[in-house]
C-alpha positions as CSV (number, residue, x, y, z in Angstrom):
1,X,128.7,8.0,146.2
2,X,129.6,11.0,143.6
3,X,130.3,10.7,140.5
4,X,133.1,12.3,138.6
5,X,132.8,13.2,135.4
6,X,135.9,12.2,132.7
7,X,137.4,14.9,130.9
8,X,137.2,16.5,127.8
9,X,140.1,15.5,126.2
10,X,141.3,17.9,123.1
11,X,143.9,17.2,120.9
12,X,145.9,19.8,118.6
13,X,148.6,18.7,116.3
14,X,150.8,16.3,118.9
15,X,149.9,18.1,122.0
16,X,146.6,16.9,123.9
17,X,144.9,19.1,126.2
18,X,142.4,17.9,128.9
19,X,139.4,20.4,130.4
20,X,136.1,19.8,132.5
21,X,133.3,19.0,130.6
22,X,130.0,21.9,130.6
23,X,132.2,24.8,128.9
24,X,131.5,25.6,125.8
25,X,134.1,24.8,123.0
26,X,135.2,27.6,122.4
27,X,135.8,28.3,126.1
28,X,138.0,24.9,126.5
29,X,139.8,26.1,123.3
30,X,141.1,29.2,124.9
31,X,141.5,27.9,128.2
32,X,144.0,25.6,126.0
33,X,145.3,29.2,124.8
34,X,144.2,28.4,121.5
35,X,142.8,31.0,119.3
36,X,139.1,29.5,118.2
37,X,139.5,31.5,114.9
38,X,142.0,29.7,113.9
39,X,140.9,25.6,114.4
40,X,138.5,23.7,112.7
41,X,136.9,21.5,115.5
42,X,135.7,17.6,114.9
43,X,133.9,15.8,117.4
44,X,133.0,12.1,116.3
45,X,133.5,12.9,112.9
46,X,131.5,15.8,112.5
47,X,132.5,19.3,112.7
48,X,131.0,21.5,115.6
49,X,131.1,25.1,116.3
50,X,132.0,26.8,119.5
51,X,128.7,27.5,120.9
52,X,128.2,23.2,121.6
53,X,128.5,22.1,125.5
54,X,131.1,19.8,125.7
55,X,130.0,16.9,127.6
56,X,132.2,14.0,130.0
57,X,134.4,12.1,128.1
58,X,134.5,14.1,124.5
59,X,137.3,13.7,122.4
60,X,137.4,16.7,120.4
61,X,140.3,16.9,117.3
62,X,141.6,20.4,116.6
63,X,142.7,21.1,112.7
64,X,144.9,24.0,112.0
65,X,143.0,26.5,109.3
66,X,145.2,28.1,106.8
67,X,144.7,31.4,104.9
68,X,146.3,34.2,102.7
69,X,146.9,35.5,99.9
């Protein structure tokens, strides 16, 4: 029997967004057509940078940067 590993599930403002787990963040967050430069990204409370391997069953939240001038 195979296993199936759950989904990464990402969440940005009220939309959620589900990918397969192994990308890398910032992969799932343009697969989600999301521009990484422009998200803050908190996994269980701590904030992680696009490079980290997302792994079955994350729950990743998506914050919204501001800036100008």
């Amino acid at each position: 029997m195979t296993h199936r590993p759950t989904p990464v599930t990402l969440t940005y403002r009220r939309e959620t967004f589900t990918v397969r787990p192994g990308m890398t963040l910032r992969q799932a967050i343009q697969r989600c057509g999301l521009n990484p430069e422009t998200v803050l990204t908190v996994r269980n409370g701590a904030l992680i940078t696009g490079d980290v391997v997302l792994e079955s069953g994350d729950r990743v939240k998506l914050v919204a940067t501001f800036s100008g001038g």
